[in-house]
N, C-alpha and C positions, 0 to 999 in steps of 0.2 A: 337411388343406388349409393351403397355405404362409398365414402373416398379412400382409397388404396394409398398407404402413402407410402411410396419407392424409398429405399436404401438409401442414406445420403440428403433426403428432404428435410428440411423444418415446415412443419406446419402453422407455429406458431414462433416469433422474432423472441427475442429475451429481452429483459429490460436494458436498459442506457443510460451506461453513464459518460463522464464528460472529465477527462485528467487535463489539467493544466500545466505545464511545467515552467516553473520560474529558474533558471539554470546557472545563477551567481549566488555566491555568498562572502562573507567578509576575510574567510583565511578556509581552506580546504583543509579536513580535517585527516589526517595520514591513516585510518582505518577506511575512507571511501572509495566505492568504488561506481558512485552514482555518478552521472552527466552533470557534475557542478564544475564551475570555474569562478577564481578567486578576481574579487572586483576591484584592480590595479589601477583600474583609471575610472574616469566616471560614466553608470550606467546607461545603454542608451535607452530609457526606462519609457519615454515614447514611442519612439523607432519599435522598439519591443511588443508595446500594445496593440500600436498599430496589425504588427506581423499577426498577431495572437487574432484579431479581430478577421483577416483577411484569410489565414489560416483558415479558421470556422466558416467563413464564409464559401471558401473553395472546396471544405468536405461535406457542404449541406448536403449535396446530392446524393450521398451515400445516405445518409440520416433522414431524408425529409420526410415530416410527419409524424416522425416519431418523437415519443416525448422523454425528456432527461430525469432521471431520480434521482441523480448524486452528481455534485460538484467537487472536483479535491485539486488544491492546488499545492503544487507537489516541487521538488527541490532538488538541488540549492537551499535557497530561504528564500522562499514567498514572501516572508516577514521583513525583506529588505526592500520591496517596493512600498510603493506612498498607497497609504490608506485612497485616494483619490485613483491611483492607478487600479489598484482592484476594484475600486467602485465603477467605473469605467468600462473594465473588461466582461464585469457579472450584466453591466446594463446592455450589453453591443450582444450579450447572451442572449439575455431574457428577448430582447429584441428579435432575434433570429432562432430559437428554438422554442417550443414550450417547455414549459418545467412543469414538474410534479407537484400538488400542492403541498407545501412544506417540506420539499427538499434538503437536502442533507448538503449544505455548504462548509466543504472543511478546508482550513488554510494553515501550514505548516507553518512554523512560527522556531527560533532559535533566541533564547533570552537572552540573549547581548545584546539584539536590534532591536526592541521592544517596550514601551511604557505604557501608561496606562491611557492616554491621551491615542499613542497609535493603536491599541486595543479595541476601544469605544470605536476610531473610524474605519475597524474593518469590521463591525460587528455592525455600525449602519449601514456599510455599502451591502450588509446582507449576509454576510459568513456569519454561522449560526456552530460552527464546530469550531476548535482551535484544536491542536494537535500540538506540543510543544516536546520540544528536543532538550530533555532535563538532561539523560544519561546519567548523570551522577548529583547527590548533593557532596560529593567530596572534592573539596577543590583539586586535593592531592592528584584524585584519577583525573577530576576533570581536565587539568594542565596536563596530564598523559595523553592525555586521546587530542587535546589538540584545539582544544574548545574555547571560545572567546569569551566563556561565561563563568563565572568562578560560583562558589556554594550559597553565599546572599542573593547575586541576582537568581539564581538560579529558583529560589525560596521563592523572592520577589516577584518573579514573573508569573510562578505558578500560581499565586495567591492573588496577582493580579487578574490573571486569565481565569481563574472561579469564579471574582466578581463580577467579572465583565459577560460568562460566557453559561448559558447552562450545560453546555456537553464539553468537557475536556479529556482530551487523552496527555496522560504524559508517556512517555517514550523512556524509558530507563536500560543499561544496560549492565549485564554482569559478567564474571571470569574475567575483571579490566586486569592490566598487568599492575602485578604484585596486589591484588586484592583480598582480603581474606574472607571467610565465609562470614565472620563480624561484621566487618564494614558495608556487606554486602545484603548483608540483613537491613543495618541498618540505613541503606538508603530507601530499602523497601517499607522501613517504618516511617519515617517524613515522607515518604509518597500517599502511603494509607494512612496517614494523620489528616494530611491533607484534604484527603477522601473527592481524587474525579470520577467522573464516570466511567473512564476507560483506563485502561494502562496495556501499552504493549511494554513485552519485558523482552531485550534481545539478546543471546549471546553472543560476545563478539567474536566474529569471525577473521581472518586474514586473507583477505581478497586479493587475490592476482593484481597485478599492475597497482599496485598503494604503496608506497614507504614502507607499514610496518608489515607488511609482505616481504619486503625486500632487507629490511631487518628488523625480525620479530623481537617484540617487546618480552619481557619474563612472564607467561600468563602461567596461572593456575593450571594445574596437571587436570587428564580426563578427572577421575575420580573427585575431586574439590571442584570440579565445573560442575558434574551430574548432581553434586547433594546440594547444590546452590541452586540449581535449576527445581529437583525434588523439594526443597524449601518454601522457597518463592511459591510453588503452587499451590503448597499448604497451606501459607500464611495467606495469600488471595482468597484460596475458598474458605477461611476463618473470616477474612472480611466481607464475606457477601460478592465476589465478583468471580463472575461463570468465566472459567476456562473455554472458550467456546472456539477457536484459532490455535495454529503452534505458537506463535507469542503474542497470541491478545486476550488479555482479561477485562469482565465488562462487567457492571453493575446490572439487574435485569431488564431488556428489554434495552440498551443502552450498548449495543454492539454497533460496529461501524457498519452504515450500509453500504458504503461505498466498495470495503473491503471485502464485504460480503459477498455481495456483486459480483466482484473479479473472482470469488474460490466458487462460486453456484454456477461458476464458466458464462457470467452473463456477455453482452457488448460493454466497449468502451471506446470512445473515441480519445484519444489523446491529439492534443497541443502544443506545439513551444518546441522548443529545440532538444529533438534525442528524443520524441515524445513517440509510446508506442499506440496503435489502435488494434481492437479486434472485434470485426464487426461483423457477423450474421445477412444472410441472406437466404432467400428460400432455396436454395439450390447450391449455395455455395459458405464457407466462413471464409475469411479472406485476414492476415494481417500487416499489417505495414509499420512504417518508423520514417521520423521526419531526421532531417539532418542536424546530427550532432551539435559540432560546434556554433555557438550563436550567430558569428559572423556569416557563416555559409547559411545559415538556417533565415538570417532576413533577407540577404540578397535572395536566395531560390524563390523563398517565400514570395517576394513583391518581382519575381518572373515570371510565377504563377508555376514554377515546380518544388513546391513542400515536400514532397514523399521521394524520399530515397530507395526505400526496398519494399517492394509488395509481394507478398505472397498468398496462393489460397493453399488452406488446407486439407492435405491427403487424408482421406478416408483412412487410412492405414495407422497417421498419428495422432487424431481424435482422441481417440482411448487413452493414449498415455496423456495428453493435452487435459483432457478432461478430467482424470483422476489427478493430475499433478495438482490442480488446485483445490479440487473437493476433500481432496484425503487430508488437505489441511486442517481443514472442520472436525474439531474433538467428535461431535455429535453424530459426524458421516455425515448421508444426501439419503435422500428419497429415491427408490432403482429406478422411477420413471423417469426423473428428471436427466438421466445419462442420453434418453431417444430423445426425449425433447430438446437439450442443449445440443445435439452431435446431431441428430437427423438418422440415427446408426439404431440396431438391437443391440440390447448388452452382452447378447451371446459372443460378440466379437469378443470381449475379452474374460469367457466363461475360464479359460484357461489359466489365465494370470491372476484370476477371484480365486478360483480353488486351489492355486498354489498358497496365497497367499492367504488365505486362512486352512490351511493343511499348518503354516510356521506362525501358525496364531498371531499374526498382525491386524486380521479383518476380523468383524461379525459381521455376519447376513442375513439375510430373510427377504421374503418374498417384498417386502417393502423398503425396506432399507438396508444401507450397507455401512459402514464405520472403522473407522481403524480401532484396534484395542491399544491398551496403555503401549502394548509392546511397539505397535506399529505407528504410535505418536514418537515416540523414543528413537525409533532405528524408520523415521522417512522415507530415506533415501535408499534404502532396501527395499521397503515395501514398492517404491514407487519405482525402483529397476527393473521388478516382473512386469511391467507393463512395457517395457522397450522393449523384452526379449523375444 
């Protein structure tokens, strides 16, 4: 007898991955508004691993048996602990979960805390990705935004991080205050001079609770933001690297899987303080978030309560959940992949499809679904029909 599978099931788990959060860094930069804190006294960079290992340990139950495909250890600057402390942390891994064979190990990196000696020992302890936080090769923006790295090391690091690594992502951002569409070119040409494998490109934004929130810098108006943004993507796909995310471009077959993961609504277990998870189960998805600040996050941790807020997820906000991160993807998703991720038919949000390409943001078909240029551009539109 064929198996029936009820509304709200998975039949089959998603793959797994694994965020680490490292949650210091050398000066807090006034556009963030990630879980970092600025490192005024000295790290307690054991205490920490400690927590991270014991962490993992307390969430196997959730995980066991399942195997991990991506590693990403996320920030603050990862790049400010010891080569040995990541080596460490990836062994107390391997030890307690299986990984994937040749997993995607990626380790955020900021070019002020970096040289070529700590490069090589976190490329032995196993990190196989680097990700570095260029944002600018222009000093001028760089000392605007707040960054500990001027336009040499900034060269430096990345040139370092090619020899060392075969997958690099640099991180670039544009519409910095007072930038013009020149300079802004031209950071994008010593990036692809450089030639990584990856480049996320970000606009920057003013995030609630930041400094330049609180007093906005002079940025570039809509219109000189849009032809910067229309630029950059031209000039990427002249150099070979697929549009394939809203700010990630990739060389082929050289996209993040990790990233990828999170938009194909895979699991992910998160770690470290502020760290979120969202984990799959046949009957249920469930997500939670460990405690913020680091201090609170090691005492809870070594009491054996890590998890501040659990919640499972209603049937009702799947749809939007699900598309908020697929419609990321230039390419869209495959229409099966919505039953299988959500446990749901997709007719639950047959209504907010056919809006949504009635205002030509989507294309459809019996296979797959995609935003159009229009609905890469106006996101946050497209992905409102789905809360309505």
């Amino acid at each position: 007898m064929a198996t029936i599978q009820l509304p709200g099931t998975l039949t089959a788990l998603p793959p797994l991955s694994l965020y680490i959060h490292i949650p210091w860094c050398v000066r807090k930069c006034p556009y963030c508004d990630f879980n970092s804190h600025e490192a005024r006294t000295a790290i307690p960079e054991k205490d920490y691993v400690d927590a991270l290992i014991l962490d993992l340990e307390q969430a196997l139950p959730l995980i066991w048996g399942r195997r991990v495909h991506s590693i990403f250890f996320g920030g603050g600057t990862p790049s400010i602990f010891s080569p040995d402390a990541i080596d460490n942390i990836l062994s107390a891994v391997r030890a307690r979960v299986p990984l994937a064979y040749e997993a995607e190990i990626t380790l955020e990196a900021n070019p002020g805390t970096v040289d070529e000696a700590r490069f090589t020992g976190f490329r032995d302890a196993g990190v196989n990705r680097l990700s570095l936080g260029i944002q600018s090769f222009n000093s001028r923006h760089l000392a605007a935004l707040g960054r500990i790295h001027d336009e040499s090391q900034a060269r430096s690091a990345a040139e370092i991080a090619l020899k060392t690594f075969e997958r690099v992502n640099l991180d670039l951002m544009y519409a910095l205050p007072d930038q013009s569409m020149d300079e802004a070119m031209a950071d994008l040409r010593i990036a692809c001079d450089l030639g990584p494998t990856h480049l996320s490109c970000y606009h920057l934004t003013l995030e609630p609770n930041t400094p330049f929130y609180r007093t906005p810098p002079s940025l570039p108006d809509d219109d000189t933001s849009a032809a910067m943004q229309e630029a950059i993507e031209n000039v990427l796909a002249q150099h070979g690297y697929q549009h394939y995310e809203t700010s990630a471009f990739a060389k082929p077959g050289r996209q993040c899987r990790h990233n990828l993961n999170y938009w194909l609504f895979g699991d992910y277990l998160g770690i470290g303080a502020g760290a979120h998870s969202k984990l799959s189960f046949h009957d249920r998805i469930i997500r939670q978030s460990r405690y913020k600040h680091p201090a609170s996050y090691l005492q809870k941790t070594a009491a054996g309560e890590h998890i501040e807020r659990e919640q499972t997820l209603e049937p009702a906000d799947l749809g939007f959940e699900f598309m908020m991160n697929a419609l990321r993807l230039t390419d869209g998703f495959e229409t099966a992949l919505f039953q299988e991720r959500t446990g749901l038919p997709l007719s639950i949000v047959d209504k907010a499809l056919a809006e949504a390409e009635g205002k030509g943001l989507i294309t459809r078909d019996l296979s797959k679904i995609a935003p159009t240029l229009r609905g890469q551009r106006y996101l946050n539109e497209l992905l409102q029909l789905f809360l309505d």
